[in-house]
C-alpha positions in Angstrom: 4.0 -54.3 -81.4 0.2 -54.3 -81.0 -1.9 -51.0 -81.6 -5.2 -51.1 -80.1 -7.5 -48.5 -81.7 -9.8 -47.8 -78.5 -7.0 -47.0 -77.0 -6.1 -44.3 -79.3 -9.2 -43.0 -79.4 -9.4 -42.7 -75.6 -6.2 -40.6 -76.0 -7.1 -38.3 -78.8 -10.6 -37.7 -76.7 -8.6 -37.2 -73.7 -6.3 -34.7 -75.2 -9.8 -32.9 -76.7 -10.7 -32.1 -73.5 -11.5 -35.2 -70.9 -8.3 -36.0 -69.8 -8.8 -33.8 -66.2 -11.9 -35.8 -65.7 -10.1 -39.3 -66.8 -7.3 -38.1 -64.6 -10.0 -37.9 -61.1 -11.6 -41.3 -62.4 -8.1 -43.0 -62.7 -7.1 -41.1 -59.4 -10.3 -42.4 -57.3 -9.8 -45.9 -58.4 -6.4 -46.1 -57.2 -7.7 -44.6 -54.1 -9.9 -47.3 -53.1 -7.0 -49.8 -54.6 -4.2 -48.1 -52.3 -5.4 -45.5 -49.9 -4.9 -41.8 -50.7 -1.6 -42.0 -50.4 -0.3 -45.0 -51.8 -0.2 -43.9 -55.4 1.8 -41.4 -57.9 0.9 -38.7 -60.4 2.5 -41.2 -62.9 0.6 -44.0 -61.8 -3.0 -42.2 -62.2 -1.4 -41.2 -65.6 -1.1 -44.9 -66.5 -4.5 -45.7 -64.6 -5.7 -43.2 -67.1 -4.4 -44.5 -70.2 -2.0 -41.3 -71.0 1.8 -39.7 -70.9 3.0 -39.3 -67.5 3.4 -35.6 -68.6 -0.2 -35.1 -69.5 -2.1 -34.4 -65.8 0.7 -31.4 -65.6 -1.5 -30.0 -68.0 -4.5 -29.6 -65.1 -2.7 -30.4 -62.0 0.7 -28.7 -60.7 1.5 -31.7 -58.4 -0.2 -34.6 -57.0 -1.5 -32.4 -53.6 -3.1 -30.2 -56.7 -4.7 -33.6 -57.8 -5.9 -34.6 -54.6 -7.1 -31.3 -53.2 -9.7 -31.0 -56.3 -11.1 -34.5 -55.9 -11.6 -33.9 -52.0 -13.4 -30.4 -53.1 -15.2 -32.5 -55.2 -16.3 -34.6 -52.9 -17.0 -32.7 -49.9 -19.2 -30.2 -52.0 -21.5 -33.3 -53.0 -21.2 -34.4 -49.4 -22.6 -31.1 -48.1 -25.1 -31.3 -51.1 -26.3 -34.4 -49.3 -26.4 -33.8 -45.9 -28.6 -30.7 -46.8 -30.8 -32.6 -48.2 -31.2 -35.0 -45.8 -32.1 -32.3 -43.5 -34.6 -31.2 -45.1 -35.2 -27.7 -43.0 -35.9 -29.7 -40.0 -39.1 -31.5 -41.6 -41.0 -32.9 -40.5 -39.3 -32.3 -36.6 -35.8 -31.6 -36.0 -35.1 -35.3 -34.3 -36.6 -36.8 -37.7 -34.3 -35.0 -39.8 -31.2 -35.2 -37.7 -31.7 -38.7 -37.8 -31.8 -38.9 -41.5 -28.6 -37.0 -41.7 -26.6 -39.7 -39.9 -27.9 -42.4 -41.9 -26.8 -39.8 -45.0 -23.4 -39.5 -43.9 -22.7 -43.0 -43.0 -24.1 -43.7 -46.4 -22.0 -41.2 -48.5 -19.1 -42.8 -46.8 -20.4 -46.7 -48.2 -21.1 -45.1 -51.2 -18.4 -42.8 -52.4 -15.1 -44.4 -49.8 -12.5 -43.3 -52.2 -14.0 -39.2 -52.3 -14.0 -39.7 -48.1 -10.8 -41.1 -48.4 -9.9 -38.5 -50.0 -11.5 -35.8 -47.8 -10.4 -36.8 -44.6 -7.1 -38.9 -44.9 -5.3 -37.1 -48.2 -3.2 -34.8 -45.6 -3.6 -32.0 -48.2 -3.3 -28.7 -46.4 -7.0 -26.8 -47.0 -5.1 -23.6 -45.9 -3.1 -23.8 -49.3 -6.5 -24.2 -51.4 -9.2 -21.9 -50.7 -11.7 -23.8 -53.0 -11.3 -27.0 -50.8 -11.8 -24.8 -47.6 -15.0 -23.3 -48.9 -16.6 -26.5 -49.8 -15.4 -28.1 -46.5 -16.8 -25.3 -44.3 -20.0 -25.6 -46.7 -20.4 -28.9 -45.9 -19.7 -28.5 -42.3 -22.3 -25.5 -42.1 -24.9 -28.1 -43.4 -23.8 -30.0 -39.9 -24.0 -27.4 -38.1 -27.3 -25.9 -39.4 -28.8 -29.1 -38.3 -27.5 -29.0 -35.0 -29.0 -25.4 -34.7 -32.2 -26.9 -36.1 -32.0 -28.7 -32.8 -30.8 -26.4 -30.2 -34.0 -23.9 -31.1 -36.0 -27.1 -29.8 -34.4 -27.2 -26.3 -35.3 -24.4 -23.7 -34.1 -21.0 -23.9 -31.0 -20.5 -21.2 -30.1 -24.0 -21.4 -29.2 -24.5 -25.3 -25.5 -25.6 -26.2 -23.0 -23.5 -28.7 -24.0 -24.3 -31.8 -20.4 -24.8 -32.9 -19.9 -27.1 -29.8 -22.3 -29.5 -30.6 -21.7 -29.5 -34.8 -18.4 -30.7 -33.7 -19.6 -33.4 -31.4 -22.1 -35.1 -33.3 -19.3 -34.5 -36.6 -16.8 -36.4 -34.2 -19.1 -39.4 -33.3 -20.7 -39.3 -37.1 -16.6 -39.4 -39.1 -15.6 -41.6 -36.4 -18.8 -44.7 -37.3 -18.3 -43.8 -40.7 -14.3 -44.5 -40.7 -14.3 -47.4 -38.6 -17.9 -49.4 -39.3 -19.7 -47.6 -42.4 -16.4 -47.7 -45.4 -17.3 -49.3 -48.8 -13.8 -50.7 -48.6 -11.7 -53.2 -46.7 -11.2 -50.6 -43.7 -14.8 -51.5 -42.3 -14.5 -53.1 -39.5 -17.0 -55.8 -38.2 -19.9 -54.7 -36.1 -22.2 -56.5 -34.2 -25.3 -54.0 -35.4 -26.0 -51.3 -37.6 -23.6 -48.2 -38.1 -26.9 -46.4 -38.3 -28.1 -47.9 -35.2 -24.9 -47.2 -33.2 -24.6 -43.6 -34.3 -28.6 -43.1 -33.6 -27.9 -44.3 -30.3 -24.7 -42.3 -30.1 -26.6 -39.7 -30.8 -29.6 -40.1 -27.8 -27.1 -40.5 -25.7 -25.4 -37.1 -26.4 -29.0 -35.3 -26.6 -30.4 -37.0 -23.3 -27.1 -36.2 -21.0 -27.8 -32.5 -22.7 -30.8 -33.0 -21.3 -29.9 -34.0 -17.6 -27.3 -31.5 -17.3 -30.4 -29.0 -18.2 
């Protein structure tokens, strides 16, 4: 029988205090390995190097487990997107147009935490913490899109809400199918930033017409 002294001391540190943090890092590596459904509470145990009782220390099931890592991640998302708008500097079309490229970026960058926001099937009605940074994130969507609705004529301006969800549609949908950091990209003959830009002028221009 070997005994590997790192090893121990990863354990004693965990048990001092890092294990709920080893216990995301295991967790989002299995996520890009397997989906965010394709592993166990016992597996991220392993993943992290402790006793498959330890994460019941932090994390009443694996749902528990999953819902903090998507709160985690969509409150850094939001963080992003908010700066990427940028109050609308230096014009409203600008900025909007950096925050595509930021969410198609955040979703290279960071698949497993999207993964995990979008495709974990963890009900946000059962955590309010994951609702709030959701809806947080979504409001940095949403102020955008407001950023751009003061630009179009008064009497002719969309819902606010209507159009957030729009452009969230066309952005989620780039980002799951052409802008992943893992092997659910799919090939594209151009830029996911390119497409969504001109997903985007599309959407504003046939605003436009209908005005």
């Amino acid at each position: 029988m070997s005994w590997d002294p790192s090893e121990a001391g990863k354990r004693r540190n965990y048990h001092h205090g890092n294990l709920r943090e080893a216990l995301i890092e295991a967790a989002l590596r299995l996520i890009r390995e397997k989906g965010p459904a394709g592993f166990t509470v016992a597996e991220a145990a392993r993943a992290a190097g402790v006793s498959p009782a330890a994460p019941y220390r932090h994390f009443r099931d694996r749902d528990e487990l999953m819902a903090d890592i998507a709160r985690r991640g969509f409150e850094a998302f939001g963080l992003v997107l908010r700066s990427a708008w940028d109050k609308g500097r230096p014009t409203p079309r600008a900025a909007l147009k950096r925050v595509g490229i930021a969410y198609l970026d955040f979703a290279r960058r960071e698949p497993a935490s999207y993964a995990a926001m979008f495709e974990s099937g963890v009900a946000m009605s059962h955590n309010p913490a994951l609702l709030a940074a959701s809806e947080e994130a979504f409001g940095a969507l949403r102020e955008t899109c407001e950023g751009i609705i003061a630009t179009m004529p008064a009497g002719h301006r969309p819902p606010p809400m209507m159009m957030a969800l729009h452009i969230w549609s066309m952005s989620h949908g780039i980002a799951s199918l052409f802008a992943r950091g893992d092997a659910a990209r799919r090939p594209l003959p151009m830029s996911p930033e390119d497409l969504l830009e001109a997903g985007i002028l599309v959407y504003l221009d046939g605003l436009a017409a209908a005005r």
